[in-house]
C-alpha positions, -999 to 999 in steps of 0.1 A, spaced: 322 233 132 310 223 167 296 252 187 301 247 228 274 228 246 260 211 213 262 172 210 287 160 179 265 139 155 278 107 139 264 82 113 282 50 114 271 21 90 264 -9 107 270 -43 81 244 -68 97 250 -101 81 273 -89 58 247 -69 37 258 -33 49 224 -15 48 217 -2 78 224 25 93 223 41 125 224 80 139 237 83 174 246 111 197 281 114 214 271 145 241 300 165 254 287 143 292 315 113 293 288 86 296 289 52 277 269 53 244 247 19 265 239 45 286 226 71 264 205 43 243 195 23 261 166 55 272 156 51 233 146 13 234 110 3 228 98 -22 255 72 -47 243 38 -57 262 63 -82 284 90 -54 290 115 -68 275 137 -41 257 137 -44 216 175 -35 205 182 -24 169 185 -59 154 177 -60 117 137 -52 110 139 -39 151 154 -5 141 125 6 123 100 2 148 125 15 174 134 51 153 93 52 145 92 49 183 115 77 192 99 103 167 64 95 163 62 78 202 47 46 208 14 38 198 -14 40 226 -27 5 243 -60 13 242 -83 37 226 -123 51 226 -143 43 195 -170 65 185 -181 79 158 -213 98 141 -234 78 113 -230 99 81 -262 82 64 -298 100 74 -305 130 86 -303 127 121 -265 120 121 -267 97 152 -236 93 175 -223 61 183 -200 51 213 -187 15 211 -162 15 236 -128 11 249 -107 -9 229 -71 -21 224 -60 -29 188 -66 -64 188 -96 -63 200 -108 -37 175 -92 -56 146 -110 -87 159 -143 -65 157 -143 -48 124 -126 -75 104 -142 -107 116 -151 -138 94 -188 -125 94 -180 -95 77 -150 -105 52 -157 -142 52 -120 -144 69 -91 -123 59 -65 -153 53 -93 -162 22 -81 -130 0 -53 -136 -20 -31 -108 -42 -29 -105 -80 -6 -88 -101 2 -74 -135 38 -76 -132 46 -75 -172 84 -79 -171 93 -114 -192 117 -121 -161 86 -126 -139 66 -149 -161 24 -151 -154 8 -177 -137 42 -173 -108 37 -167 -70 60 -148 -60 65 -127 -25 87 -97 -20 117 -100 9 107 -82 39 78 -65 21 53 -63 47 39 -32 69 29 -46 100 52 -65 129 55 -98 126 34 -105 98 45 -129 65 58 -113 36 36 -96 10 30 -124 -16 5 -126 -50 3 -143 -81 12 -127 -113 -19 -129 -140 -17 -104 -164 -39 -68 -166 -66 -85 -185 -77 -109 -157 -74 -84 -132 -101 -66 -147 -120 -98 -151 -117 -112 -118 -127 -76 -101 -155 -69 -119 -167 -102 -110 -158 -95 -71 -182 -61 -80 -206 -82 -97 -211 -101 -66 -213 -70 -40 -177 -70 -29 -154 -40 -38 -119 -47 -47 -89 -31 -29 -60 -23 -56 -28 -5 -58 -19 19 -87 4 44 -96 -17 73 -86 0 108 -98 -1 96 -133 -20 114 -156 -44 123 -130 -68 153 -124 -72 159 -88 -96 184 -85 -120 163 -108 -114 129 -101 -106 119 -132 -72 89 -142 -69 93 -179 -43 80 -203 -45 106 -225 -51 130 -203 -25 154 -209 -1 154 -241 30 158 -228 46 143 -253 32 170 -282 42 195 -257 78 188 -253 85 163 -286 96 137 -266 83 97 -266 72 90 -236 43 71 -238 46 52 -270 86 51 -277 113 30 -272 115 17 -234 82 34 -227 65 0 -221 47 -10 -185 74 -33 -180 104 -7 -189 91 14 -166 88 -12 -140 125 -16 -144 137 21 -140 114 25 -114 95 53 -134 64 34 -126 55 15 -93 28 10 -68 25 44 -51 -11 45 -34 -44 18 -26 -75 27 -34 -110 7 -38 -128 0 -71 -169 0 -62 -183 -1 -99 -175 4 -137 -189 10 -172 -184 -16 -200 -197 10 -225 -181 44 -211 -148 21 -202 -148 36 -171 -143 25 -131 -156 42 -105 -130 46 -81 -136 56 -37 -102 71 -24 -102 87 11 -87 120 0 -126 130 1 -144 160 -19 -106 179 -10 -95 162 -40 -128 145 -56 -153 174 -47 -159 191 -78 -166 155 -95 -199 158 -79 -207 187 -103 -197 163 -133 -215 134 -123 -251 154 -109 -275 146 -80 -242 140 -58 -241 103 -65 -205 103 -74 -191 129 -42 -160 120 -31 -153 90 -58 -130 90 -89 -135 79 -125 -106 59 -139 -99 49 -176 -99 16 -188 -63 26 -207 -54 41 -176 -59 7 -160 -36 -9 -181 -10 14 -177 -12 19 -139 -28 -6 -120 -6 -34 -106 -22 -48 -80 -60 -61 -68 -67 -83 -34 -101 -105 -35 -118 -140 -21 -104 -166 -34 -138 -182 -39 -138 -160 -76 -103 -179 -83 -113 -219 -79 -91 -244 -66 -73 -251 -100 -62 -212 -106 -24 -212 -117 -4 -203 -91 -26 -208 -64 -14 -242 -50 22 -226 -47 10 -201 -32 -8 -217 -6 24 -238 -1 48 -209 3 71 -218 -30 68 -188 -36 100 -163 -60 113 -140 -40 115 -100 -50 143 -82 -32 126 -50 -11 140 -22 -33 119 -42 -65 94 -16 -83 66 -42 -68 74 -40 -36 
């Protein structure tokens, strides 16, 4: 039903390259005017004002554009220093993005970001350890090379971060983060909650309950990045800094006493296995004869389509 005055709304499926995925919503006003007309209002115009169409990977930035509006050239940093008591206030600035990226993240402060390098538990036998592989079009920012890591295996995760702890550098990872976890205390646990003796069902240790069957259904998957600052060889524990805050983590602090642990998460060691995938650190803790490294390096790389559970 199309009530007078209001604009008839179409989607049309656009096939770029043969592949069919894309989509596009447009507008078709009661007005007479050529659909250029009406889009060409909605186009995102780069630094050099040249108007960005819809080609594939354009769209996305162009529809982010239209609801969210561009993002601002320049910007005022300040801030107030949490650490002391007299709080001070700091004003850096004007800044565009560049220039703040060039600031935070220079070499002297992450000995150069191009010297990290991604590793993986991707246990599916189709994706063998020891591979670098990269994942099509699996990158968040514009213009930047596709998300790529070497496969090792959980067990040299955990031993290549706690040697990047060891050394005073905290390790960025990715997890699955909703799964068996206890917001309020900050607690990942494996056997956190029996679901399974609840409901009678197999979950966690029947047939196709593996890491890697999950992987495949996409009942498991990357879903959130966090930071590991310590852990416990004894307790089989990792302390874990989010930036939910005490929100989500407050109540922790009453576990852990004296406040030390405010705002941070404990996670598992099972919990690891089952639910970590990814870890990003220097590659000085890998050594120039790491498997997988050299291919890396060199771009041979197996590609992932973007709909893979890794991406």
């Amino acid at each position: 039903m199309e009530l007078p005055g209001q604009p008839r709304r179409q989607v049309r499926r656009r096939a770029e390259g043969g592949d069919g995925r894309d989509l596009q919503l447009r507008q078709h006003p009661p007005d007479g005017r050529p659909a250029a007309d009406r889009t060409a209002r909605h186009r995102l115009e780069d630094p050099g004002g040249r108007a960005r169409g819809c080609r594939r990977g354009d769209h996305r930035a162009d529809h982010r554009g239209r609801h969210l509006g561009l993002p601002p050239e320049r910007f005022v940093w300040q801030y107030r220093d949490s650490s002391g008591t007299d709080k001070e206030f700091h004003r850096e600035g004007e800044f565009t993005p560049l220039e703040f990226r060039d600031r935070v993240l220079s070499d002297e402060f992450t000995g150069g970001l191009e010297n990290y390098v991604c590793l993986v538990d991707d246990p599916r036998e189709e994706n063998p350890y020891g591979a670098a592989t990269s994942v099509a079009e699996g990158t968040n920012m514009w213009g930047t090379a596709d998300t790529s890591y070497i496969n090792v295996g959980v067990s040299e995760l955990k031993r290549i971060a706690k040697a990047s702890i060891d050394a005073g550098e905290p390790v960025w990872f990715a997890c699955d983060v909703n799964r068996q976890f206890a917001a309020a205390l900050g607690i990942w646990n494996a056997d956190l909650y029996e679901r399974d003796a609840l409901y009678g069902t197999t979950t966690v240790s029947g047939p196709g309950t593996s890491k890697a069957d999950q992987m495949r259904t996409r009942e498991s998957m990357p879903t959130h990045g966090m930071v590991l600052t310590g852990y416990d060889n004894e307790a089989g524990t990792w302390r874990v800094e989010n930036s939910w805050g005490t929100k989500s983590h407050g109540e922790h602090a009453k576990l852990a006493g004296a406040g030390s642990m405010k705002g941070y998460g404990t996670m598992k060691d099972a919990w690891f296995d089952d639910n970590v995938f990814q870890i990003a650190v220097h590659r000085r803790l890998l050594g120039d004869d790491f498997p997988g490294l050299d291919a890396l390096d060199r771009g041979e790389t197996t590609v992932l389509p973007i709909w893979d559970a890794m991406a």
